[in-house]
KOLSETI-969725 format. One record per residue (C-alpha): residue in three letters; z, x, y. Coordinates in steps of 0.1 Angstrom, whole numbers, padded with zeros to 4 digits, always signed. Example, Ala and Ser with C-alpha at 12.3 -4.5 7.8 and 13.67 -1.06 7.14 Angstrom:
<kolmars>
ALA+0078+0123-0045
SER+0071+0137-0011
</kolmars>
This chain:
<kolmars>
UNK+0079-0034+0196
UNK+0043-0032+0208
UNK+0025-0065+0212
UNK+0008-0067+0177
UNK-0018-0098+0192
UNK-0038-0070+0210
UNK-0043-0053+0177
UNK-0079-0049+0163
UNK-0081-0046+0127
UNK-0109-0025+0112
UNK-0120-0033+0078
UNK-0136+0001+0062
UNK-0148+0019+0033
UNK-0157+0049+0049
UNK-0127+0075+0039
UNK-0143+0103+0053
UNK-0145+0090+0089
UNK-0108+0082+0090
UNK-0095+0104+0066
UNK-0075+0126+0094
UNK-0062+0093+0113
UNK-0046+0081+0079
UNK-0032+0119+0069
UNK-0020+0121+0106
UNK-0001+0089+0104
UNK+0014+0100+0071
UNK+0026+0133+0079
UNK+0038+0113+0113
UNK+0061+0085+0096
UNK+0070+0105+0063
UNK+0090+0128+0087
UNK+0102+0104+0107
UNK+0122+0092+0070
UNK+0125+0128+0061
UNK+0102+0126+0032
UNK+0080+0153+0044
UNK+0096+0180+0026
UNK+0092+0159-0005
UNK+0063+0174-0028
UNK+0051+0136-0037
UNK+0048+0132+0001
UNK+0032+0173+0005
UNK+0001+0160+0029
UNK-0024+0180+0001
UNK-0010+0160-0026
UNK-0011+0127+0000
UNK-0050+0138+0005
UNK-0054+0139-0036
UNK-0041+0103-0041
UNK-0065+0091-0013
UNK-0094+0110-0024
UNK-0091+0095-0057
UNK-0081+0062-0047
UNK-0115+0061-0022
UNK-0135+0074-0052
UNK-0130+0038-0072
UNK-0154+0011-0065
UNK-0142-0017-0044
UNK-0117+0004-0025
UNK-0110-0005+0011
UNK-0086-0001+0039
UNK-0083-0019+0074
UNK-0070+0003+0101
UNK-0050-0012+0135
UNK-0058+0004+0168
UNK-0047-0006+0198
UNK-0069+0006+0220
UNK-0074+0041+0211
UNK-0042+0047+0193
UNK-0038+0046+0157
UNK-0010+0024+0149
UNK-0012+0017+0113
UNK-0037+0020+0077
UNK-0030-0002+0049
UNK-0055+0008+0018
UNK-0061-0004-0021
UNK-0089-0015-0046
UNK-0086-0038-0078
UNK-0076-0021-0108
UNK-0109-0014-0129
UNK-0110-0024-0172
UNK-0092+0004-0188
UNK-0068+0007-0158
UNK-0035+0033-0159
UNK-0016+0012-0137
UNK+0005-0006-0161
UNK+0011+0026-0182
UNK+0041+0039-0164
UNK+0061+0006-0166
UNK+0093+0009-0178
UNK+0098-0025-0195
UNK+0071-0033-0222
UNK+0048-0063-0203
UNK+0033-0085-0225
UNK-0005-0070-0232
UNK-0024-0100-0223
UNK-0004-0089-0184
UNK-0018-0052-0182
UNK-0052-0068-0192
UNK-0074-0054-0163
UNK-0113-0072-0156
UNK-0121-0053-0124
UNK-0110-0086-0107
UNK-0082-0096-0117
UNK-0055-0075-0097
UNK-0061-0060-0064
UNK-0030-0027-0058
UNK-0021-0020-0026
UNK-0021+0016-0029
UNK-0005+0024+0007
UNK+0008+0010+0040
UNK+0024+0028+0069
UNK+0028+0020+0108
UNK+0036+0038+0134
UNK+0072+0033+0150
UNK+0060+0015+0178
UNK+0041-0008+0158
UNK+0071-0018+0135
UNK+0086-0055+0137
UNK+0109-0069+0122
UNK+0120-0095+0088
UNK+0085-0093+0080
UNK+0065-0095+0111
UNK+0047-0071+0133
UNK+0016-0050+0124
UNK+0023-0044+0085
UNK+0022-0079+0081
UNK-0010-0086+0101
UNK-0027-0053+0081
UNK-0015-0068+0050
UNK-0031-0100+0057
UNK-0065-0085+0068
UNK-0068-0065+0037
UNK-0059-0098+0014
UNK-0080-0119+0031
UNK-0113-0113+0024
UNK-0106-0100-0019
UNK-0114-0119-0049
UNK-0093-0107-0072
UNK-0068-0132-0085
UNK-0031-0109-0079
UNK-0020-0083-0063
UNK+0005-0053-0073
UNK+0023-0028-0050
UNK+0049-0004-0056
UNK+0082+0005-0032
UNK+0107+0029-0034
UNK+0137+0001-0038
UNK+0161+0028-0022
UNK+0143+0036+0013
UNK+0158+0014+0039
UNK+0187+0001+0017
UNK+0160-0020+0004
UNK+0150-0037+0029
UNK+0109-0029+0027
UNK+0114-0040-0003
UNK+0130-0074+0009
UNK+0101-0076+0035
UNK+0076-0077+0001
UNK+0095-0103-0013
UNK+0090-0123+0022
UNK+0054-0121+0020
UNK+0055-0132-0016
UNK+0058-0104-0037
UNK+0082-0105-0069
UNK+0101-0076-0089
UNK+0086-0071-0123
UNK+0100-0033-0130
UNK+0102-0001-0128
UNK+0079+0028-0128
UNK+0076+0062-0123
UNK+0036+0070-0121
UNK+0040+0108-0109
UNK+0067+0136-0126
UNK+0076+0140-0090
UNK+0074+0102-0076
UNK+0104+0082-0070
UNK+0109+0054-0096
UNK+0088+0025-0083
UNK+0099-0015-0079
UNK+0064-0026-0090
UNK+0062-0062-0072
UNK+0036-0088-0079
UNK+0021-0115-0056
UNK+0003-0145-0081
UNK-0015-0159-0067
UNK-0035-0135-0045
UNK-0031-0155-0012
UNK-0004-0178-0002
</kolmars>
């Protein structure tokens, strides 16, 4: 493992200066898992979700460099009044929990590193992008989904380690894999 201390986190909001960094570390660690040929993971469909994602206010994403090379993007906003979120879950949450104010719940939309930036039960430089991005939002949760069968679910473990909890399933694309949507409240711990 790379020394993560010598990291320096970047917060942005500018997609379009680091748009091919982030699609170059997709296409990078989705093969190394073999998800590339996965439509859901196809880079054009990858570039859709970010556009999109980068298109709602309050969007944001804190890339790690070390140096001059890329080692990891983590990226999300809060989910605006009206949000679709929710929709896909498969268990009926109570309405007053898929209530969305525009500050109430932050989604991590996406987080990859690079292999050589990759630690271990929790640590390394997920954990310190995860942290940056956190940090400095308002809102008063945050969501994230995970594929509970990559890694004989142990990513998802690592979200429970940081203080994220299993509240269901749910499949947000026809092609996606069915989520584990986790929950962290309250936002920071």
């Amino acid at each position: 493992m790379t020394d993560t201390g010598s990291l320096i986190l970047l917060r942005t909001r500018d997609v379009e200066k680091y748009r091919q960094l982030i699609l170059d570390i997709h296409v990078e660690v989705r093969t190394q898992f073999g998800l590339m040929k996965d439509s859901f993971n196809a880079v054009e469909r990858f570039d859709e979700r970010l556009t999109s994602y980068a298109s709602r206010d309050g969007w944001e994403a804190v890339i790690a460099l070390q140096g001059d090379e890329p080692a990891g993007y983590i990226f999300g906003g809060p989910l605006a009044v009206g949000s679709l979120w929710w929709s896909t879950m498969r268990q009926t949450p109570p309405d007053d929990f898929t209530r969305e104010t525009g500050t109430r719940t932050f989604a991590v939309q996406e987080v990859l590193v690079r292999k050589a930036f990759r630690g271990t039960a929790g640590a390394g430089a997920s954990r310190l992008l995860h942290e940056k991005l956190l940090a400095e939002r308002h809102e008063e949760r945050a969501t994230l989904l995970v594929d509970p069968t990559r890694s004989d679910g142990r990513l998802k473990a690592v979200y429970e380690s940081w203080g994220y909890r299993d509240i269901g399933e749910q499949q947000p694309f026809d092609d996606s894999p069915v989520f584990a949507t986790m929950l962290r409240d309250p936002l920071r711990q």
